[in-house]
N, C-alpha and C positions, 0 to 999 in steps of 0.2 A: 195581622200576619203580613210579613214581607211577600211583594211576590219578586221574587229573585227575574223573574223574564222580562224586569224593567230593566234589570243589570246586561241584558245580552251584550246592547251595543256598545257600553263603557269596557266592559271586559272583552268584546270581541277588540275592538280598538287599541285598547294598551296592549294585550296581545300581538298585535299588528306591530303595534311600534317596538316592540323590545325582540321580536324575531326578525323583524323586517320583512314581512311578507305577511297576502291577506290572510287573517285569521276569523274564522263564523262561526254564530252559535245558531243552526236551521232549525234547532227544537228547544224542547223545554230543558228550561236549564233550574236548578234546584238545589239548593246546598243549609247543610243542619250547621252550621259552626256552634253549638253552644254543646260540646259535649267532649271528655277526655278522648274520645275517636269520634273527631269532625268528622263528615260524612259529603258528599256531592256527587249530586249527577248531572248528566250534560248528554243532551239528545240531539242527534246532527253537526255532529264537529268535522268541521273542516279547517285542515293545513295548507294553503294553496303552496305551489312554486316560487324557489324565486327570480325574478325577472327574465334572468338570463334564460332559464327552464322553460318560457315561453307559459302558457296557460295551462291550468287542471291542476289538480289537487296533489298534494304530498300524500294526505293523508285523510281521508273520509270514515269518520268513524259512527253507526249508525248511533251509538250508544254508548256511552260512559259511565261507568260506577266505579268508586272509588272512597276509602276511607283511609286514612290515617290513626297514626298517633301522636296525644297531643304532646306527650310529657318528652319523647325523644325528640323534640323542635328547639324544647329548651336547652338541649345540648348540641344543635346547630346538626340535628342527625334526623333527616326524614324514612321513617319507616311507614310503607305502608300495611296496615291490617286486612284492605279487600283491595281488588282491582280485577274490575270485570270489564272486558269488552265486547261488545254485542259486533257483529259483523265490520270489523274492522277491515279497510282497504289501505293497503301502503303500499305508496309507488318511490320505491327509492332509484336516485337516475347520477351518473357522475356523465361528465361529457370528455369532448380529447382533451380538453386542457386541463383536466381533474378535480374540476368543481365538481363538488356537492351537493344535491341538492339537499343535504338532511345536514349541512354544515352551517348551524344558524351565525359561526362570527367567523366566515371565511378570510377576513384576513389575521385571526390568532394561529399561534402554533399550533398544528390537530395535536389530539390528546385523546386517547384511549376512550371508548363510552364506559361509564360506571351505571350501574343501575340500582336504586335501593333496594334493601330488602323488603320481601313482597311475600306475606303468610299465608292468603287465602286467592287468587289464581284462576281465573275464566279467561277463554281466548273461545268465542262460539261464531263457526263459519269465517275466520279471518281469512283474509288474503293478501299474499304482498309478490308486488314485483321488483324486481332490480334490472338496471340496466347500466353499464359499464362500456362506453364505447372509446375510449381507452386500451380497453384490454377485450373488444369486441364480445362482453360474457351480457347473458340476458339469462333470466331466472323469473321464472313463474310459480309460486308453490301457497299450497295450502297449508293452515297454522291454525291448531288447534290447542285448547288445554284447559282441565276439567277436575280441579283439585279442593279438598277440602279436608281443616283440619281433622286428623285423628280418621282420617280415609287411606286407602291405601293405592292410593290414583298415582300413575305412570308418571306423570310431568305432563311437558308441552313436545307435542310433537311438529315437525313442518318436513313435510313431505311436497317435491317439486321438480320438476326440469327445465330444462334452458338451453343456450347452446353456447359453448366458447369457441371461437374462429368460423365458427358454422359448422362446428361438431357439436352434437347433442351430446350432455351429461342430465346426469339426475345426481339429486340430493337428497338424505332421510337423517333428521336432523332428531334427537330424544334429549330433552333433559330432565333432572331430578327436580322431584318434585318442588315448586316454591314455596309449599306452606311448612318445607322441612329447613327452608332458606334462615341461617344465622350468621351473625356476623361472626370473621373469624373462623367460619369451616366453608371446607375444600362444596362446591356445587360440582357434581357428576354430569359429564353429559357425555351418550354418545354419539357419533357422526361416521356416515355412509357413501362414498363421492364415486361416482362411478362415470366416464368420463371416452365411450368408446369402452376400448379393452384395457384401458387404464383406472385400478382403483386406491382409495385410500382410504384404509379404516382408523380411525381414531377413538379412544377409551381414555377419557381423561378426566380431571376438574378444575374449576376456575380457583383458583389457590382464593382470592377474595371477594366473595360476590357483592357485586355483579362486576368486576374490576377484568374488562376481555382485556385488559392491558397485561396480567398475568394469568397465565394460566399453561397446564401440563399435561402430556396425554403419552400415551402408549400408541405409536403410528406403526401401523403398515401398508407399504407402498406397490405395488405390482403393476406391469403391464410391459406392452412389447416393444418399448423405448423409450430411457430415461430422457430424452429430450422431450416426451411428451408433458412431462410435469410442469414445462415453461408455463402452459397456460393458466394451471391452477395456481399452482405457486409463484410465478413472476421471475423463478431462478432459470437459468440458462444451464442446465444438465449436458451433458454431449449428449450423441448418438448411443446407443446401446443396443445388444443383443436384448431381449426378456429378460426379466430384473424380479426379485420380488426381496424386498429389504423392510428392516425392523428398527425402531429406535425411540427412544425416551423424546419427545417432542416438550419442548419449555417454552414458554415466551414471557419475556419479561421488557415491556414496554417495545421499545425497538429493536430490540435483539434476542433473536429467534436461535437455539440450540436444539442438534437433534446428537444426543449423547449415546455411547453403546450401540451404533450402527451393525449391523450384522446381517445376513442374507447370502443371495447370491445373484450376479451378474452375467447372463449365460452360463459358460461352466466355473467360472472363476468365483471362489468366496471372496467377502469384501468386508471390511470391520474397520472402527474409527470415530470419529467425532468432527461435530461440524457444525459450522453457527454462518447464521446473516445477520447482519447491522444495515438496519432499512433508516437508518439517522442521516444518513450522508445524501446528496443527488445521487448515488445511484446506490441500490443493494451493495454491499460488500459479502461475498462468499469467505469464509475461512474454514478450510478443513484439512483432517489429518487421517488417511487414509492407506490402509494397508490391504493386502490377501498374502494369506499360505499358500496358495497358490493357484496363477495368473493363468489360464488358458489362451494363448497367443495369439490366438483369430479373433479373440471377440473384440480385439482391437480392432479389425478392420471397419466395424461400425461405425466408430467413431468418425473416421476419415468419409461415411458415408458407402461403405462395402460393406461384404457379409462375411458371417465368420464360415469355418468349413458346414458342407451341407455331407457327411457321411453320418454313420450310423451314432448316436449320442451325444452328436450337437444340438446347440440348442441354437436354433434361428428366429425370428417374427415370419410369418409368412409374407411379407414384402418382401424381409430381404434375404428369405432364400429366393423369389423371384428375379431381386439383382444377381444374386449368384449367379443362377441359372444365365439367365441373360450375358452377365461378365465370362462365365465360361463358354458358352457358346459363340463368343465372340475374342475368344484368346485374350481378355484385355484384365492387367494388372489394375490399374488405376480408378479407381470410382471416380463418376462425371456428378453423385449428388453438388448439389447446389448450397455452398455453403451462408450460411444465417447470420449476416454480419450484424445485422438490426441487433441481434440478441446479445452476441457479440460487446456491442456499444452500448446497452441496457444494463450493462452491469459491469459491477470490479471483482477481485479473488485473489486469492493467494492459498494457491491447494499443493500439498506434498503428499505422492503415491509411492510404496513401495510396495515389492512383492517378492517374499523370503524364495521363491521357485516359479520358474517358470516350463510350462509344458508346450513346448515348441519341435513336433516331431521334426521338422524339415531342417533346423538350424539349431545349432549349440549353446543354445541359449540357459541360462544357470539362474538368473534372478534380474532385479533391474528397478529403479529409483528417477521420480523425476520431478521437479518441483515448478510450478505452474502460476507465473504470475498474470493478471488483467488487469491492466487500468487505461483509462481513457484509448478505449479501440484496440489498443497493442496487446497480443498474448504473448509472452515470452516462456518458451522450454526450458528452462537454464537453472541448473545442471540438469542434464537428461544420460542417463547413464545404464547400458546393458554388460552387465557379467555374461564371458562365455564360457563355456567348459573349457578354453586357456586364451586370455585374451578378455580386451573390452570392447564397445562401443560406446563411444564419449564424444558430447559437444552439446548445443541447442540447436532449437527450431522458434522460428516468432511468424508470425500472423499479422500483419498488420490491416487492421478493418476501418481504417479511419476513413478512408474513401469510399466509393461506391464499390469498385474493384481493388479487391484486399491482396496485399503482396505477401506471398510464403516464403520462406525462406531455411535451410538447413544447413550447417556447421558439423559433421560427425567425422571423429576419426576412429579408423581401427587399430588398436593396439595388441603387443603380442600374441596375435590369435595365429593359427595352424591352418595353412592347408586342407589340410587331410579332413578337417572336421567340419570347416567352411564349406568342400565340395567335397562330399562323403562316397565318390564314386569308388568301384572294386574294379579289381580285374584281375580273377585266379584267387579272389581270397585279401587281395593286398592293394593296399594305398598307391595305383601307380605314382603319387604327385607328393612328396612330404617337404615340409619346411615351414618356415614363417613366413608371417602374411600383415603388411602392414596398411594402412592406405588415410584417405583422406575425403568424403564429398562435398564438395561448397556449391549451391546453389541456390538460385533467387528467383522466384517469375509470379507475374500478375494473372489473377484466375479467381473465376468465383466457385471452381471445383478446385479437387487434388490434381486431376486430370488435366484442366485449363491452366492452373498455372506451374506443371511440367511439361504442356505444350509449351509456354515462353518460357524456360527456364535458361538463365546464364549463369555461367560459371565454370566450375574444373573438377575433374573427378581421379583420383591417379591411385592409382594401386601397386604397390612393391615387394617381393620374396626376395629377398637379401639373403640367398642361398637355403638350399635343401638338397634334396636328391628325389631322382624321376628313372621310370622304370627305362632301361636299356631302348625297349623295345619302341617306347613314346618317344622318343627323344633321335631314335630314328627316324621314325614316321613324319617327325616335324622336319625335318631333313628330304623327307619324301626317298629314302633311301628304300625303296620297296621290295626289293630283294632281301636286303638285313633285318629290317625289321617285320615285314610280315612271317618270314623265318623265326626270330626270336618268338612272335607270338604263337605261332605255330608249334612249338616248341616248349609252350610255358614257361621260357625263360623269363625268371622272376629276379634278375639282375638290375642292380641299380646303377645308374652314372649321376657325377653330380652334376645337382643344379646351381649354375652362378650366381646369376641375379636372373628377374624376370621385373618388366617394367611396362605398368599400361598406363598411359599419362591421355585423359580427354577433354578436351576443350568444349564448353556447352554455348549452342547460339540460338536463340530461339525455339529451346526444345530438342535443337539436335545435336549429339556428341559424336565428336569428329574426331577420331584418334589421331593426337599429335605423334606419336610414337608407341609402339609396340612391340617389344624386347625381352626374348628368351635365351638367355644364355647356357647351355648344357655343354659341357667335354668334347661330345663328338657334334656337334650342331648349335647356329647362332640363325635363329626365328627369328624372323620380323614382320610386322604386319602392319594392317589400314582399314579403313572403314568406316561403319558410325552406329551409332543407336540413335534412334529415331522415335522420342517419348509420344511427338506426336501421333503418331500409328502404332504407337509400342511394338516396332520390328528393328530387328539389329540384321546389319549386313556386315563382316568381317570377312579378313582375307590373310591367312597366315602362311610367308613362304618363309621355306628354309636352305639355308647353305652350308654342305658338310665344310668341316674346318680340315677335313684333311683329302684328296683327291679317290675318288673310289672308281670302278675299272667299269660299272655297270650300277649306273644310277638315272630315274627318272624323277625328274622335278616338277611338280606340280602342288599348289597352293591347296593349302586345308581352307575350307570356307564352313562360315557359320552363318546361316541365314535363317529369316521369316521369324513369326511372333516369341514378345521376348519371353515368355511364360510356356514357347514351347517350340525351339529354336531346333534347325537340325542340322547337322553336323554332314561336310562333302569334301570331295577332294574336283577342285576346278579342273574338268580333262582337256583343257582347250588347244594342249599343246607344249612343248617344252619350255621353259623359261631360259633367256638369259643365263649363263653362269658366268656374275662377276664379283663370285668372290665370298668369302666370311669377310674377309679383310675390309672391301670397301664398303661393306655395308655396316659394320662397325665403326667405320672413321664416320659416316654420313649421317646416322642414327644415334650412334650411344654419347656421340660430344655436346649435346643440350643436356644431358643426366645432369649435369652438377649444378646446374640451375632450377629443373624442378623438382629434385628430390627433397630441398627441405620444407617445400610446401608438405610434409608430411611429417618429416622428421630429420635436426637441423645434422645431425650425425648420420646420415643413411650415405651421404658425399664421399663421408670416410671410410665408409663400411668395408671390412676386408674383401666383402666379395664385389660389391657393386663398384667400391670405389677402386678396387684392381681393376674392372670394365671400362672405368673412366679414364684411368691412368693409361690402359691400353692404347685404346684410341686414341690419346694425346700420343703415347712413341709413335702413331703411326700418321701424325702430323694433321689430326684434325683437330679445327679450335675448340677447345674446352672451354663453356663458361664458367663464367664464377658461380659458385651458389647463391640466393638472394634469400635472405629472413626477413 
């Protein structure tokens, strides 16, 4: 009789050499070959590390049992019959550069683990660890599994915790039983990831076992912000409101689809399809995304703000906190800290639309944007809002290639209204109606929203190329305070028209400095100055007016608009009479640059009947007109 524990060292050693790394046999080792299911057992096996891994074990296994069979060998097809392990210990470990330690030909292309078919199933007291410091995840769990043919045993379970970033999750891991394992049918398993207040459940099967290279499930995903999923999944999500979403999960080798998307996104539904290709240097995201419709705050998360905190929002409790905080401190712009790392972690090319949008505050009808990533740059382009008349059109890009990522925005307004832009009443009626066209360009470096419209450069202009405004407003801007607080007094709901109105801002480091601002009405020609100030988000303006025709009993004083721009208030400067020099010269002195920047919005606004009669004005009365520039 052989005794096979003369064999340890030969087998421990070839071992050695075909994994590249120590491989022991600490016990009796014992094996039947002379039967159609060969048989071995192996007591004290140990995997060590390798090199790189420094010292200790892969894998310490107190005990081994194992049968086969022999007849599927000859078809190049190893089945196993038994496979029992007595207290197995696995320490699986990848490091920052993404070695392996369980990667025995770390320079071949990785390739999915396959595992053969395995009919009769012990896992007794196993343990394994995992450690990823890469992706900072470390996982400690227990593995059990206690099956036998023609029994009616659960599968293998692995129940465990860990932490990702230095946030604790846990994992509860079930699969079907393996002594029901054939080739050719789906293996069931389900999975439990709970991650904080982030979970994900999955119902699925391995389309080929043991083939994790394909396999499909039934996910769903919840918690208080879709950016939390980076950790688990490696994708780079935005910000979001509370989420809870549903979808067909595939994987097929390198590319990952999650089909029939559906859920909700704060209050907004969401539905679509969407795949990653982990084949390239970084993830590619591709997805095609829609909602019926978009609730308009829960955008604000995204940007790192909150959505509204009234009655049937849906917030995280952080960020109604930010709320809280933002509104006690009058401030429009989130200071979160934007993730460029993540950013550069990955590429995409995602298209959102949303057939309705619910935006009490603004006339917003629906809206479409298409969102490319590759190497650090995000591009918005087309980025497109329908208004109830009128659009909002252009892009936005991110650039994250540096350590401080430059923003960047492009939008014009088209055909939109007045009235519906700034919905104010007075008696019932739109004192201000017309059209409303404009343009915002700006650029600035920040690692918030906030930071880079503190440095923001560029030009902002807005234009009503005629309407009509209440009698009574169009005094007041005049400061004719006899006529017009009379007309109000009065409810005179008479209109005069409006000529052009023109605000043209120049941006320098965050602050906008009105080059010109230009109200043209019938009886009054408004001009003003000032700035917005993104830095401190406070606007100060100054609006005077000069009647066009001379009146017996008038006081002139400037309308001012001042303090926070999210809740600005409205005065009239008492400091004294102004100057009266004129409609006239303040039209020669102000309205003769119009024909230079009105086509930075649109190249026909020069000609426009009404604006370009403003401009023609001012030239009879002998100031220089420029050219218009495209």
């Amino acid at each position: 009789m052989l005794d096979w524990n003369q064999l340890r060292g030969p087998v421990s050693r070839f071992a050695s050499a075909r994994l590249d790394r120590e491989v022991a046999i600490k016990g009796d080792l014992d094996v039947r070959p002379f039967s159609f299911t060969p048989s071995a057992s192996v007591g004290g096996l140990q995997i060590g590390n390798p090199a790189w891994a420094g010292k200790g074990q892969m894998a310490d296994i107190e005990r081994l049992d194992l049968q086969i069979e022999a007849l599927p060998l000859l078809r190049g097809q190893l089945v196993f019959r038994r496979l029992e392990l007595t207290k197995p210990r696995i320490a699986l470990l990848r490091d920052a550069k993404g070695r392996a330690n369980w990667s025995f030909r770390p320079d071949a292309p990785p390739k999915p683990l396959r595992l053969p078919p395995i009919h009769d199933f012990r896992i007794e007291g196993g343990q394994i660890s995992f450690k990823d410091a890469g992706r900072q995840i470390t996982l400690d769990a227990a593995v059990n599994a206690a099956e036998r043919r023609g029994s009616a045993s659960a599968g293998f379970v692995v129940a465990g915790t860990g932490k990702i970033n230095g946030a604790p999750f846990r994992l509860d891991l079930t699969g079907g039983p393996l002594v029901n394992v054939r080739p050719g049918r789906p293996y069931p398993f389900d999975a439990d990831v709970r991650a904080g207040a982030t979970r994900i459940l999955a119902k699925g099967d391995i389309t080929r076992p043991f083939d994790l290279g394909r396999f499909q499930a039934r996910v769903t995903a919840s918690g208080p912000d879709l950016a939390d999923l980076y950790d688990l999944t490696g994708v780079a999500f935005p910000n979001s409101p509370p989420y809870r979403l549903s979808g067909r999960l595939s994987r097929d080798q390198k590319l990952w689809r999650v089909a029939d998307v559906g859920g909700k996104v704060g209050d907004s539904d969401m539905a679509g399809n969407l795949s990653v290709n982990t084949a390239g240097e970084r993830p590619f995201l591709t997805a095609d995304l829609r909602s019926r419709r978009l609730d308009f705050d829960d955008l604000a998360a995204v940007f790192g703000g909150a959505p509204s905190q009234g009655a049937g929002e849906t917030a995280s409790p952080g960020q109604q906190a930010v709320g809280r905080q933002m509104a006690s401190q009058h401030r429009l712009l989130p200071d979160a800290t934007l993730n460029v790392s993540r950013i550069r972690a990955m590429d995409a090319d995602v298209k959102y639309s949303a057939a309705s949008i619910n935006a009490p505050r603004f006339p917003l009808r629906a809206g479409s944007v298409r969102i490319r990533l590759k190497d650090g740059v995000l591009d918005a382009d087309p980025l497109r809002l329908d208004l109830t008349q009128g659009s909002i059109a252009g892009q936005a890009k991110l650039d994250a290639r540096r350590d401080m990522p430059v923003s960047s925005i492009d939008l014009r307004l088209s055909r939109a209204r007045i009235e519906q832009l700034i919905p104010i009443r007075s008696g019932g009626a739109a004192p201000i109606t017309g059209a409303l066209v404009g343009r915002v360009k700006l650029s600035g470096a920040g690692a918030s929203v906030r930071e880079a419209a503190a440095h923001a450069d560029g030009q902002a202009l807005f234009v009503a190329p005629g309407g009509e405004i209440r009698a009574a407003f169009a005094e007041l801007m005049g400061i004719n305070v006899t006529k017009g607080l009379g007309l109000l007094l009065a409810k005179d709901q008479s209109k005069t028209e409006l000529r052009c109105a023109v605000a043209h801002f120049q941006a320098r480091n965050g602050v906008l400095t009105a080059n010109r601002i230009i109200i043209d009405t019938t009886p009054v020609l408004s001009t003003g100055e000032g700035r917005i100030d993104l830095r401190d988000e406070t606007m100060s303006l100054r609006i005077t007016g000069q009647a066009k025709e001379p009146r017996l009993i008038r006081l002139t004083a400037p309308v001012t608009v001042n303090g926070p721009i999210v809740q600005p208030k409205f005065g009239v400067e008492a400091s004294g009479a102004l100057a009266q020099g004129g409609a006239a010269a303040a039209l020669g002195a102000l309205v003769a640059p119009l024909a230079a920047v009105l086509p930075f919005v649109d190249l026909g606004l020069a000609e426009d009947a009404a604006c370009g009669s403003l401009i023609a004005q001012a030239g009879r009365q002998g100031a220089p007109v420029a050219k218009p520039r495209t």
